[in-house]
FITI-122114 format. One line per 4 residues: for each residue x, y, z of C-alpha. Coordinates in steps of 0.25 Angstrom, whole numbers, m for minus. Layout:
X,Y,Z ~ ...
This chain:
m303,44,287 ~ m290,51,282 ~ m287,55,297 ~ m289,40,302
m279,37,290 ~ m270,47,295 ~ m270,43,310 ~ m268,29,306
m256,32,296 ~ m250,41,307 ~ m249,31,318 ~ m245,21,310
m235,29,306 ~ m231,33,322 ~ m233,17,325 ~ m222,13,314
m215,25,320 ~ m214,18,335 ~ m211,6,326 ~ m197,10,323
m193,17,336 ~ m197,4,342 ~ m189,m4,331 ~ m176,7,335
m177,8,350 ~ m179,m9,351 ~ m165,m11,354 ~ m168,m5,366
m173,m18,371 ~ m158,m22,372 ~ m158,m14,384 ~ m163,m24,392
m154,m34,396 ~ m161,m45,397 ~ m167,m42,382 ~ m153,m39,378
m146,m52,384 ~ m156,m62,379 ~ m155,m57,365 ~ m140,m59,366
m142,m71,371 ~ m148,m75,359 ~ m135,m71,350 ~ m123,m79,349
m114,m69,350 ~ m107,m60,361 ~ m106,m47,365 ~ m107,m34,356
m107,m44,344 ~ m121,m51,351 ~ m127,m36,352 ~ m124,m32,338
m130,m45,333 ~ m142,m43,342 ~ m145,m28,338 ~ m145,m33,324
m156,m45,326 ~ m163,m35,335 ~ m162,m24,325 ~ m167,m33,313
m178,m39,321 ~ m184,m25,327 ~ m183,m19,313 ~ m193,m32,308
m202,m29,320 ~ m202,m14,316 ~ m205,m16,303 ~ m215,m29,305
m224,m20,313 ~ m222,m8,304 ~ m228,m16,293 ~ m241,m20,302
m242,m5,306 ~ m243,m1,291 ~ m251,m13,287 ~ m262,m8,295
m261,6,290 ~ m262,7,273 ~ m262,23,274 ~ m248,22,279
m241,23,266 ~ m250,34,262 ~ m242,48,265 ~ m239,53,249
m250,59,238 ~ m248,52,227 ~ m243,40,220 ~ m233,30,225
m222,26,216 ~ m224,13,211 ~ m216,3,217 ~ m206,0,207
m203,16,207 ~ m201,14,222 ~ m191,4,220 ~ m185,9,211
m184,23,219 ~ m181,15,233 ~ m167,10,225 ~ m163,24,220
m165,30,234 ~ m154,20,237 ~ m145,26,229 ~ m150,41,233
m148,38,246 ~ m134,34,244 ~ m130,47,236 ~ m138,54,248
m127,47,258 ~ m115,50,248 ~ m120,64,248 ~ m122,65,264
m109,56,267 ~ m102,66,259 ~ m109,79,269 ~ m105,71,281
m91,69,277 ~ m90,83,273 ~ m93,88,288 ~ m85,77,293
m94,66,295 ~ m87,53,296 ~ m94,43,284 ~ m100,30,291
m111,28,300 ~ m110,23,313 ~ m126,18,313 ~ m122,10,300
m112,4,307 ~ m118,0,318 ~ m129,m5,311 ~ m117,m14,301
m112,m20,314 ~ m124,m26,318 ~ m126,m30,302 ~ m113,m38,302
m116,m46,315 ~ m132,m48,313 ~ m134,m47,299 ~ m150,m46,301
m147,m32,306 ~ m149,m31,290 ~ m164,m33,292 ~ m166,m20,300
m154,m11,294 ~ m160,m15,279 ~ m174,m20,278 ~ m181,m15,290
m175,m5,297 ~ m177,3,282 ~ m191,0,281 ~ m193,5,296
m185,17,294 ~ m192,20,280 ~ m205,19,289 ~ m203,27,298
m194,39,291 ~ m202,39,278 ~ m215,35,281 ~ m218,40,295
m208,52,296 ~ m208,55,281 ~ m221,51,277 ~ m227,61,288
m219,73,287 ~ m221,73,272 ~ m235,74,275 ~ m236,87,279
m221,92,273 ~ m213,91,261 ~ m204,82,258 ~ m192,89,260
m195,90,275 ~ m201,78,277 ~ m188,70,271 ~ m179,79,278
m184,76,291 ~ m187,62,290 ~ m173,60,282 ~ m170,67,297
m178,58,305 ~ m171,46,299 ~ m156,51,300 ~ m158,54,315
m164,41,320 ~ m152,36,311 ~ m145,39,325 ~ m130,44,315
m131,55,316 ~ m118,59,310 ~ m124,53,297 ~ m137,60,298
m135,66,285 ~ m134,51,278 ~ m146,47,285 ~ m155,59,283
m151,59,268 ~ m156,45,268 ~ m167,48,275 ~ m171,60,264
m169,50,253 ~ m179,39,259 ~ m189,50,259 ~ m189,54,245
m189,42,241 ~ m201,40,250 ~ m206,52,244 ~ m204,50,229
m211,37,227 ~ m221,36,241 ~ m216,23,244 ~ m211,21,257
m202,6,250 ~ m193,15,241 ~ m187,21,254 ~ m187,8,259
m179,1,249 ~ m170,14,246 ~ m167,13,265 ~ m163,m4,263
m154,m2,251 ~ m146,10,257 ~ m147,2,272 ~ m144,m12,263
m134,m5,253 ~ m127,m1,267 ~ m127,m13,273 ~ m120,m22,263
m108,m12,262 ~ m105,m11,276 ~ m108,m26,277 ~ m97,m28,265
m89,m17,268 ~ m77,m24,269 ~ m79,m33,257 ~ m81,m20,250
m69,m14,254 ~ m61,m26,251 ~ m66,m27,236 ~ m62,m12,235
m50,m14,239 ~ m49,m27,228 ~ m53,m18,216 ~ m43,m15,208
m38,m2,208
């Protein structure tokens, strides 16, 4: 009965898995011209402007897909959640935890901003900019860069890849390489200290309370904390330069 248990947990585990590599290479289908051309068609706007806009409504609309058929996997499978010995942290303890790995994920990113500049690595990322540009011409792109592209991610690099290696190593590797894991498919990886750091702290957060929501919330503050301040950045600015000196 336990092995059945097991078999079923781990292909649910490799199905949510495909999931997300579906959900990344998606875009792919843009390749196709006449794919490509219709969509576009559909936006009132022209040239590099209409392609932004587009991989920002594509990119919100994948990530619901993703996640929709994520849920139906795990709904069918109630030994997913299952990978710690003892008792889960109740859920305002979660909570609680989700919002001060928030704030341990930003000292972890001081921390690793300051190594990278110390070995002359310029600060800002050209992934979150990329991602901003799309943000301030399609602001639904918000959907996937905060509400389901952190559950999917949490997923995948917590549940699947954490959640396995922890069974059979300690936590220490197990949130190493996943923290790993999750910097690389990151694809910047001249900030791959930033994303790995992230990736460490998301799983002892996992780790410390076995439930999978307090990483979930810690990833859409950080990923919603980042967005409003490059989405304001230059209100920000202009209020600092107003202060009084």
């Amino acid at each position: 009965m336990n092995n059945s248990r097991n078999l079923q947990t781990q292909k649910t585990a490799f199905y949510i898995l495909l999931i997300y590599i579906a959900f990344q290479l998606s875009g792919f289908l843009f390749i196709i011209p006449s794919i490509k051309q219709f969509c576009l068609g559909l936006i009132e706007a022209d040239g590099m402007e209409a392609e932004l806009i587009l991989a920002g409504w594509w990119s919100a609309i994948s990530a619901a897909i993703a996640f929709i058929a994520s849920l139906i996997l795990i709904s069918k499978n109630k030994s997913f959640w299952k990978v710690f010995s003892g008792e889960k942290a109740s859920l305002g303890v979660s909570i609680g935890w989700g919002i001060i790995g928030f704030f341990l994920v930003l000292l972890g990113q001081s921390i690793g901003a300051m190594i990278e500049q110390a070995i002359g690595i310029d600060y800002g990322s050209e992934n979150t900019e990329a991602i901003m540009k799309v943000t301030e011409l399609a602001p639904i792109m918000i959907l996937a860069s905060v509400l389901f592209g952190p559950v999917l991610e949490e997923l995948v690099f917590r549940r699947v890849v954490f959640g396995s290696l922890v069974q059979t190593q300690n936590f220490w590797v197990a949130g190493v390489i996943s923290a790993i894991v999750f910097a690389v498919i990151h694809l910047d990886f001249s900030h791959i200290i930033l994303y790995t750091i992230s990736g460490f702290v998301f799983a002892f957060l996992y780790y410390k309370t076995r439930r999978l929501l307090t990483s979930i919330i810690a990833h859409m503050l950080l990923n919603g904390y980042v967005t409003l301040i490059q989405l304001n950045a230059d209100k920000i600015q202009q209020f600092l330069d107003s202060a009084p000196k």
